[in-house]
KOLRO-415685 format. One record per residue (C-alpha): residue number from 1; residue in three letters; z, y, x. Coordinates in steps of 0.25 Angstrom, whole numbers, plus 5000, padded with zeros to 4 digits. Last residue first. Layout:
<nodes>
(node NUM ALA (Z Y X));
...
</nodes>
This chain:
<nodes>
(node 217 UNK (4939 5104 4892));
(node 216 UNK (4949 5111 4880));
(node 215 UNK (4957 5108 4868));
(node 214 UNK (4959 5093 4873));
(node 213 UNK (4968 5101 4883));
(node 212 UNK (4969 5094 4897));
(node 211 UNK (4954 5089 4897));
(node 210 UNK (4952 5074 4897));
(node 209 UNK (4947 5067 4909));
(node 208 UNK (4940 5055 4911));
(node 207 UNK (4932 5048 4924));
(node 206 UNK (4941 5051 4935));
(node 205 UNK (4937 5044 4948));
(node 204 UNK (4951 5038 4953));
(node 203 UNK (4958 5037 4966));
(node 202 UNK (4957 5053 4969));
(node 201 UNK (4958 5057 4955));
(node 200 UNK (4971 5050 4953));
(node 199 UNK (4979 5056 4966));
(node 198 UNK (4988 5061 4959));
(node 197 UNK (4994 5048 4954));
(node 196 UNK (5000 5049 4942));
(node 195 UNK (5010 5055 4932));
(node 194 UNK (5001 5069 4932));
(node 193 UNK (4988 5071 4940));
(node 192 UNK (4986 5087 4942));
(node 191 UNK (4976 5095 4937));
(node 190 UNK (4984 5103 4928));
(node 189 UNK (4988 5090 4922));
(node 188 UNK (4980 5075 4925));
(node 187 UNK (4985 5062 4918));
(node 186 UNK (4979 5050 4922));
(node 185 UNK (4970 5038 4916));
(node 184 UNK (4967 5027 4925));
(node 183 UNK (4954 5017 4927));
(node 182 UNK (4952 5007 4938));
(node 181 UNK (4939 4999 4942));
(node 180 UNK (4939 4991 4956));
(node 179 UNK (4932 4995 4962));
(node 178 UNK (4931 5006 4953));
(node 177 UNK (4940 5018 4950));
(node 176 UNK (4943 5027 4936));
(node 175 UNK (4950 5039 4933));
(node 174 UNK (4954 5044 4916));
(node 173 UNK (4962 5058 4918));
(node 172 UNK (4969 5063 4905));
(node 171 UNK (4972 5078 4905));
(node 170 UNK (4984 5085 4904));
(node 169 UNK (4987 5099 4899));
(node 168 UNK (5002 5101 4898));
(node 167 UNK (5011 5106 4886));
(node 166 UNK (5019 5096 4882));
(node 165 UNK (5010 5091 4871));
(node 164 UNK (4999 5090 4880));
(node 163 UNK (5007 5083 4892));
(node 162 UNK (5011 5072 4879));
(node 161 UNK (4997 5070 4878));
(node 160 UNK (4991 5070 4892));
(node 159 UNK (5003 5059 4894));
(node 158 UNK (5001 5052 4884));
(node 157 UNK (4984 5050 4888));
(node 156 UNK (4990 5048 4903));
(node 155 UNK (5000 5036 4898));
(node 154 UNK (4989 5030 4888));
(node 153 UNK (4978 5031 4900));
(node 152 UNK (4988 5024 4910));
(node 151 UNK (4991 5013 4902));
(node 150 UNK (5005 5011 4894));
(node 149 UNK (5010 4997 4890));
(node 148 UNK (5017 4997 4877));
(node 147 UNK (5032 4999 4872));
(node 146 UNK (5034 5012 4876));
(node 145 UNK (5046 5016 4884));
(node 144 UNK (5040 5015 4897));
(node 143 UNK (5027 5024 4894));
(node 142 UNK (5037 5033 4889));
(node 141 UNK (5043 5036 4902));
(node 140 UNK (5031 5038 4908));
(node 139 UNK (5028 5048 4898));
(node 138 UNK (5040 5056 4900));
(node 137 UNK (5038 5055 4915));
(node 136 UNK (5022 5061 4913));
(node 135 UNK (5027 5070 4904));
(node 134 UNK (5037 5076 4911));
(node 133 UNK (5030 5077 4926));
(node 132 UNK (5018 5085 4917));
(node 131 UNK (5030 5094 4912));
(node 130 UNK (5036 5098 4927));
(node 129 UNK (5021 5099 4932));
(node 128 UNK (5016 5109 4920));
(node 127 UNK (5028 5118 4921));
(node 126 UNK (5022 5127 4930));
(node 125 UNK (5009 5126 4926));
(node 124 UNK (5013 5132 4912));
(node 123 UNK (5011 5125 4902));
(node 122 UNK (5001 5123 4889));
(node 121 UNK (5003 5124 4876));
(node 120 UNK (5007 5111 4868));
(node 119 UNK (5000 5101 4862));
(node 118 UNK (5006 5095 4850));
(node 117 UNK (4995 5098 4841));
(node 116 UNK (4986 5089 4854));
(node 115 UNK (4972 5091 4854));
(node 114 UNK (4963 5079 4854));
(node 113 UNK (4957 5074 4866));
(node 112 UNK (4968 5066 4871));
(node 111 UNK (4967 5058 4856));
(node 110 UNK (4952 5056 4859));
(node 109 UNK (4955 5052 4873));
(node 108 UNK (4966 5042 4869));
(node 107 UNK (4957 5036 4859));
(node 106 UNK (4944 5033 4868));
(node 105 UNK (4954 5027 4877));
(node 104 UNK (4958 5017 4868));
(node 103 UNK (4959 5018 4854));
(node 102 UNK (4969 5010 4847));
(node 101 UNK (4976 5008 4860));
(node 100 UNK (4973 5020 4866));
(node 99 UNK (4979 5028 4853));
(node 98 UNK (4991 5019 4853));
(node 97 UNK (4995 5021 4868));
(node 96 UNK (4992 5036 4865));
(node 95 UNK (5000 5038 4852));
(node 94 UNK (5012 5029 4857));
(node 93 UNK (5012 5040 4873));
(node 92 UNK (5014 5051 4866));
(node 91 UNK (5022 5046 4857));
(node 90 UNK (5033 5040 4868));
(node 89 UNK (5028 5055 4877));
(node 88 UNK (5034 5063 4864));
(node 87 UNK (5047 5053 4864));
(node 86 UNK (5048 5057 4878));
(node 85 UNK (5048 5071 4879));
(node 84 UNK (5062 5073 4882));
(node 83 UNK (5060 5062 4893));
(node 82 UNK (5057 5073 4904));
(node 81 UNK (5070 5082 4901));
(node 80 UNK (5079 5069 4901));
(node 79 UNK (5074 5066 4915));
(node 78 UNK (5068 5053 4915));
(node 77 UNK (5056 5056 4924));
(node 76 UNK (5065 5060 4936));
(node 75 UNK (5071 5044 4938));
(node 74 UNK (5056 5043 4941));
(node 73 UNK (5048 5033 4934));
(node 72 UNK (5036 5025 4937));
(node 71 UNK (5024 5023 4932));
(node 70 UNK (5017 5016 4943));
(node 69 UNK (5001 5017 4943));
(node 68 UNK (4995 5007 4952));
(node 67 UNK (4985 5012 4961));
(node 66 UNK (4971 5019 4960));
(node 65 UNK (4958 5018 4964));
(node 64 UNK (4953 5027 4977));
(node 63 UNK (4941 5033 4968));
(node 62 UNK (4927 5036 4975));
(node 61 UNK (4922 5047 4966));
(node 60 UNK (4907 5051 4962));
(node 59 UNK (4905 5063 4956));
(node 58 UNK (4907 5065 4941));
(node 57 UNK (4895 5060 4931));
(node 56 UNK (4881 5070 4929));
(node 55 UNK (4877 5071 4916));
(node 54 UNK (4862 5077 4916));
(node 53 UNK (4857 5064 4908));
(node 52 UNK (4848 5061 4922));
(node 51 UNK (4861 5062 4930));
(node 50 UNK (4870 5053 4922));
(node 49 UNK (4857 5043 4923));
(node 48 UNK (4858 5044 4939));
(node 47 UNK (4874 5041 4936));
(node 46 UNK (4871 5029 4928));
(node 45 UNK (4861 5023 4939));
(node 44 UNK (4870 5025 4951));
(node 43 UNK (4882 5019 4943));
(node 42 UNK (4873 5007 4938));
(node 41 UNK (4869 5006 4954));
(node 40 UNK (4885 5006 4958));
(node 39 UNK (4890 4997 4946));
(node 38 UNK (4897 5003 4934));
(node 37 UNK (4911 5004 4930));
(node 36 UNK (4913 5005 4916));
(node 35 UNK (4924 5009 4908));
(node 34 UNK (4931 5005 4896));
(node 33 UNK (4938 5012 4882));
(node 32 UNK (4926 5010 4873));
(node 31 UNK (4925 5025 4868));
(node 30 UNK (4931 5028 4882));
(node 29 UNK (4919 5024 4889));
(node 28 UNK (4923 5026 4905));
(node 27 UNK (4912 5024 4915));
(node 26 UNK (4912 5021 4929));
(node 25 UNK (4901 5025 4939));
(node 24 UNK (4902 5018 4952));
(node 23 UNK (4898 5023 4966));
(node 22 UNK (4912 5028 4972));
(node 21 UNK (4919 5028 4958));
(node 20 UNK (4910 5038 4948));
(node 19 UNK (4915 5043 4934));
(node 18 UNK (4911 5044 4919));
(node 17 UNK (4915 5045 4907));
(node 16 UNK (4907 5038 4895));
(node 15 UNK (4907 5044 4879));
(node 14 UNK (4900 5058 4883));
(node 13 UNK (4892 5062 4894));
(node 12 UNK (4888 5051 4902));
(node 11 UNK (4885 5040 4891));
(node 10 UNK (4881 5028 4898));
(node 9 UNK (4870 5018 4890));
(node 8 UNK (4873 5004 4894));
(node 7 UNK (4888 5006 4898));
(node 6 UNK (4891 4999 4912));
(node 5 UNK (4900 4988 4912));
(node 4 UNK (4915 4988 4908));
(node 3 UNK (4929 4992 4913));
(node 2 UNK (4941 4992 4905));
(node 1 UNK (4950 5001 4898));
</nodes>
């Protein structure tokens, strides 16, 4: 995904997302899989048009930026009853990286927004960490066994897949920054950022969610 220059004609309620970075509006078109970051005045002009369309855009953030993401592995996350799930994340993780490639980001939200057969119900709170802590080794362990390079927004759409089957509700987190521009995918679960940093909503200005269950808001 990549940024580009103000759409002519923004939507602000359907195809376009939206979100502020200190005084610049950024866009995200899935349908074309880019962004846009738009200057200070065209900002100011496309939020006073939000307003006259009575479809006001999220408050004004001031995103730290984020640092380099490192994958690593714990001795922990190869505990046999962690990796017994590991041909379940393998797929998991096939079916995405072929659905964004075919489809980009428009494809994966499309397939995150179906409901899953293989879903099942939902845990108790006190077995959510111990799962989500699972999943998330599992998955980083399949990431380094398949054979092609695996971004942030492929791993967190696997990981909302396989925490569906396994009975969690996660949802996919899409944050941006300017200044320079940055865009990362995340997974959130009961509120709570899993396999990455905390602090995500503090260094990025979220633009996209999807609900935990595609069933419900």
């Amino acid at each position: 995904m990549h940024a580009t220059m103000p759409p002519s004609s923004p939507d602000f309620q359907h195809h376009l997302h939206w979100a502020w970075c200190g005084d610049q509006l950024v866009s995200l078109d899935p349908a074309n899989d880019c962004y846009a970051v738009h200057p200070p005045d065209t900002s100011q002009l496309l939020a006073a048009e939000a307003a006259r369309r009575c479809a006001p855009l999220p408050a004004p953030l001031f995103p730290r930026g984020i640092p380099a993401h490192d994958w690593r592995l714990a001795p922990e996350d190869l505990a046999p009853y962690r990796l017994r799930w590991l041909p379940r994340a393998l797929a998991t993780l096939h079916r995405v990286h072929r659905r964004t490639r075919r489809h980009r980001i428009a494809g994966l939200l499309q397939l995150l927004a179906s409901p899953d057969p293989t879903a099942r119900g939902a845990r108790s709170h006190a077995d959510t960490d111990t799962v989500c802590s699972a999943v998330v080794a599992t998955l980083n362990v399949a990431c380094l066994l398949h054979p092609a390079t695996i971004r942030c927004l492929e791993w967190s759409g696997a990981c909302v897949l396989l925490g569906r089957q396994l009975g969690l509700r996660p949802r996919l987190v899409i944050g941006v920054c300017n200044r320079p521009f940055a865009a990362h995918a995340w997974v959130e679960c009961n509120g709570q950022v899993i396999g990455d940093d905390p602090r995500r909503r503090l260094q990025l200005a979220v633009i996209f969610t999807t609900p935990p269950d595609p069933a419900r808001p």
